[in-house]
C-alpha positions in Angstrom: 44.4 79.0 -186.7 44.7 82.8 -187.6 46.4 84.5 -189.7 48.8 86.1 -187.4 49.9 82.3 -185.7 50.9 81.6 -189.7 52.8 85.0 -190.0 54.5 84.6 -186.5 55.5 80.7 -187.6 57.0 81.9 -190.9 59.1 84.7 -189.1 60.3 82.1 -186.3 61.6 80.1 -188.7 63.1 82.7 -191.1 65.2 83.9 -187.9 65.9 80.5 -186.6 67.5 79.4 -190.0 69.6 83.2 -190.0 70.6 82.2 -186.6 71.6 79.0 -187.3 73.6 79.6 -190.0 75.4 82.5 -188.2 75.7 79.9 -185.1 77.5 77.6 -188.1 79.7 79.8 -189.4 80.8 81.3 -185.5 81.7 77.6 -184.0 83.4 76.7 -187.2 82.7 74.8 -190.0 82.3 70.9 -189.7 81.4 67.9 -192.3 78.4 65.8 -190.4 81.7 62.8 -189.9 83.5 64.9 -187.8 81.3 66.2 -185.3 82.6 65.5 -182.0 80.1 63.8 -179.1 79.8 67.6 -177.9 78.6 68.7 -181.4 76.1 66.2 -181.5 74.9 67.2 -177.8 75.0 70.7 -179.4 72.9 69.7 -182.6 70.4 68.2 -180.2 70.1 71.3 -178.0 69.4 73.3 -181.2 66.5 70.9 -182.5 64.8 70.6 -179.1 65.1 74.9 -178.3 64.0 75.9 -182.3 61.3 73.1 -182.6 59.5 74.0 -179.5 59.5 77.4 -179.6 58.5 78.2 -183.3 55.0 76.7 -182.7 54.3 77.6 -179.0 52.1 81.1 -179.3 52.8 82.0 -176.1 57.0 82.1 -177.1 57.5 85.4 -179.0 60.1 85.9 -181.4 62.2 88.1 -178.8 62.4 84.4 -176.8 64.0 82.4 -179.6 66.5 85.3 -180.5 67.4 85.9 -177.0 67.5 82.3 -176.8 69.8 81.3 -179.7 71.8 84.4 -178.5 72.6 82.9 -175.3 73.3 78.9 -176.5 75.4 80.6 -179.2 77.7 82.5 -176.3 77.8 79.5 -174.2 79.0 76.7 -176.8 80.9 79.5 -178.5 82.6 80.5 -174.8 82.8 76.6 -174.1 84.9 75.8 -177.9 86.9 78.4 -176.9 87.9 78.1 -173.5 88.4 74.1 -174.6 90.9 75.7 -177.1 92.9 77.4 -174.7 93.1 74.6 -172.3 94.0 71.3 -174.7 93.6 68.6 -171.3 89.8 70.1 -171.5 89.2 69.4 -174.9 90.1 65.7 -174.5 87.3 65.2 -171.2 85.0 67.0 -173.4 85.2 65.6 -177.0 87.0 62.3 -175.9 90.5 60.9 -177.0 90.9 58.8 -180.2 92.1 55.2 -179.6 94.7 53.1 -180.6 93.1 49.8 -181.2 95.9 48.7 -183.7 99.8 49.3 -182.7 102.1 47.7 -184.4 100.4 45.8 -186.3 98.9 43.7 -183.6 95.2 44.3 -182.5 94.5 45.6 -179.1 91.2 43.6 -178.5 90.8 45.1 -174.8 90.5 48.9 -176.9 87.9 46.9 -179.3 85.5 46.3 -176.8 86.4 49.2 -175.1 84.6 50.9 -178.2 82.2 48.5 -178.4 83.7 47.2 -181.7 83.7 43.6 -183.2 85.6 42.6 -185.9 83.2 43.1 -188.6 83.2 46.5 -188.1 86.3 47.1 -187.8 86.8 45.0 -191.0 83.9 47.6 -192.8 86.1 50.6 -191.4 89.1 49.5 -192.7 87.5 48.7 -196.3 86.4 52.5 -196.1 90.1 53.2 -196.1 90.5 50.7 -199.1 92.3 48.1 -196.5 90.8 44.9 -197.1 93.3 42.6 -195.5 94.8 43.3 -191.3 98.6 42.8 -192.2 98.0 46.1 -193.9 97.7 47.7 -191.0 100.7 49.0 -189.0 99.0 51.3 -186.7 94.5 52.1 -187.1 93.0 54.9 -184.6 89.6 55.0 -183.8 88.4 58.4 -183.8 86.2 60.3 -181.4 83.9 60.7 -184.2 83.5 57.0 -185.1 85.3 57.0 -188.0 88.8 55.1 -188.2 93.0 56.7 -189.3 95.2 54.4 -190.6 99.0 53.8 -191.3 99.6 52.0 -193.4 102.7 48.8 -193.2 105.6 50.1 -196.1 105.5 46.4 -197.4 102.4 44.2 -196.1 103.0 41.1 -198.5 105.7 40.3 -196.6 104.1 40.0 -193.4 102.9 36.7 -192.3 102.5 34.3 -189.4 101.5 35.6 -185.8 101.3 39.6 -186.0 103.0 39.3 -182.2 106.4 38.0 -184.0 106.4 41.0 -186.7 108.0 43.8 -186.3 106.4 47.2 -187.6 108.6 49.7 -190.2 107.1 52.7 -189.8 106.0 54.3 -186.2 103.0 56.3 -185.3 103.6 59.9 -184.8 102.1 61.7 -181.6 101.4 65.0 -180.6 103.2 65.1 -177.0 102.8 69.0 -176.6 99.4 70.9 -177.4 99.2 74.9 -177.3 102.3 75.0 -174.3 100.4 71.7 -172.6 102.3 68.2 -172.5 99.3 65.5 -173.9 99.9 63.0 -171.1 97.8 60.4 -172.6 100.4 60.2 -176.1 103.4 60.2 -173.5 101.4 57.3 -172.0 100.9 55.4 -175.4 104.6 56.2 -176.1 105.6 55.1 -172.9 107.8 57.9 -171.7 107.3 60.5 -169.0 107.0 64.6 -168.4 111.0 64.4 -167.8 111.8 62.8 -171.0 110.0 65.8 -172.8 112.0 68.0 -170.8 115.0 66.3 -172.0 114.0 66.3 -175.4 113.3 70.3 -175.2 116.2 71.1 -173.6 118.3 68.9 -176.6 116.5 71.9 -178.9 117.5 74.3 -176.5 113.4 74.8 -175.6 113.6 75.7 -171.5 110.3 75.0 -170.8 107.1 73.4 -172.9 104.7 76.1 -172.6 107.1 77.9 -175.1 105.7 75.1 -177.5 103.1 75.6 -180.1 103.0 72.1 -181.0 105.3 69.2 -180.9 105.9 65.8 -182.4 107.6 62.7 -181.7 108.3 60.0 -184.2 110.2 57.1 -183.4 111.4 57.0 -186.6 111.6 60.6 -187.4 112.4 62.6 -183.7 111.1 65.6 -182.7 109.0 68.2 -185.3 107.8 70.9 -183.3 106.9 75.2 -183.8 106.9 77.3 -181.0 104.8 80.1 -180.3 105.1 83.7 -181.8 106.8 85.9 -179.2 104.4 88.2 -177.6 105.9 91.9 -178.7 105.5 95.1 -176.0 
């Protein structure tokens, strides 16, 4: 091996690590628990185009930039045009799932998830639960990891979950960026026209006037509209 392969290895990975970073700090900054199943995809895609192009002599440095370039404008593009469109962003990074509501466990979600109870049980210890009458409402997120709310007063909770009755409710985001999130109105059990309803109580005339709004059943409506678009 010449001298030159060692000099064009060193440079390839000098640039690869600037345009990583640069990649990083363009799509956002995320801990390694909450990437999404898109950012994983994406980490992959980075490995595989880097790793066999820093040792290939017949890939010059010009090919990795150019290459880098163009996955950074295409996942770049793609996280934005998912941020403009909210229904998008839940095809492509998945919905979180309610696999605890009301206290009672929805077993059908569990294996949905491919969850058991042991797991679920070493999730909810990483919350510091350690016992299910805790539990008044647990998500399992897109990223594996597991939201809970908590029951206001657990020890007196006993007998068959089924017969308790929750005191606290699990807020829900029913209007993303101007676009009603059909799957919450379908957890809540309510329909487009209720949100209609509840905007025109606020005197809201339509939803894509909406920022972002949430229902509680115990709190109501908390929403912010968008900033008004000046001539």
């Amino acid at each position: 091996m010449n001298a030159n392969l060692y000099v064009s290895i060193g440079v390839k990975l000098t640039v690869a690590l600037i345009g990583l970073l640069i990649m990083t700090r363009l799509l956002g900054k995320k801990e390694i628990s909450q990437l999404t199943a898109f950012d994983f995809v994406s980490s992959l895609m980075l490995s595989e185009l880097v790793g066999n192009t820093i040792y290939d002599e017949e890939v010059h440095l010009s090919h990795l930039v150019f290459a880098l370039i163009i996955w950074t404008l295409l996942a770049l593009g793609l996280e934005k045009f998912i941020a403009r469109f909210p229904r998008l962003s839940r095809y492509a990074a998945g919905t979180p799932d309610l696999i605890i509501r009301n206290g009672v466990v929805d077993f059908k979600a569990m294996k949905r998830n491919n969850l058991d109870f042991a797991q679920l049980g070493m999730l909810l210890r990483e919350n510091n639960i350690f016992s299910l009458r805790e539990v008044a409402y647990a998500l399992f997120e897109t990223n594996g990891s597991i939201s809970v709310l908590r029951q206001n007063d657990p020890e007196g909770i006993s007998g068959n979950a089924k017969d308790q009755q929750s005191s606290v409710s699990l807020p829900a985001y029913i209007i993303e960026n101007g676009s009603i999130n059909e799957d919450s109105l379908q957890r809540l059990g309510r329909d487009k026209l209720w949100v209609d309803r509840l905007l025109q109580l606020s005197g809201i005339p339509h939803h894509e006037r909406v920022l972002f709004a949430e229902w509680s059943d115990s709190s109501g409506l908390y929403f912010q509209l968008k900033e008004a678009k000046h001539a």
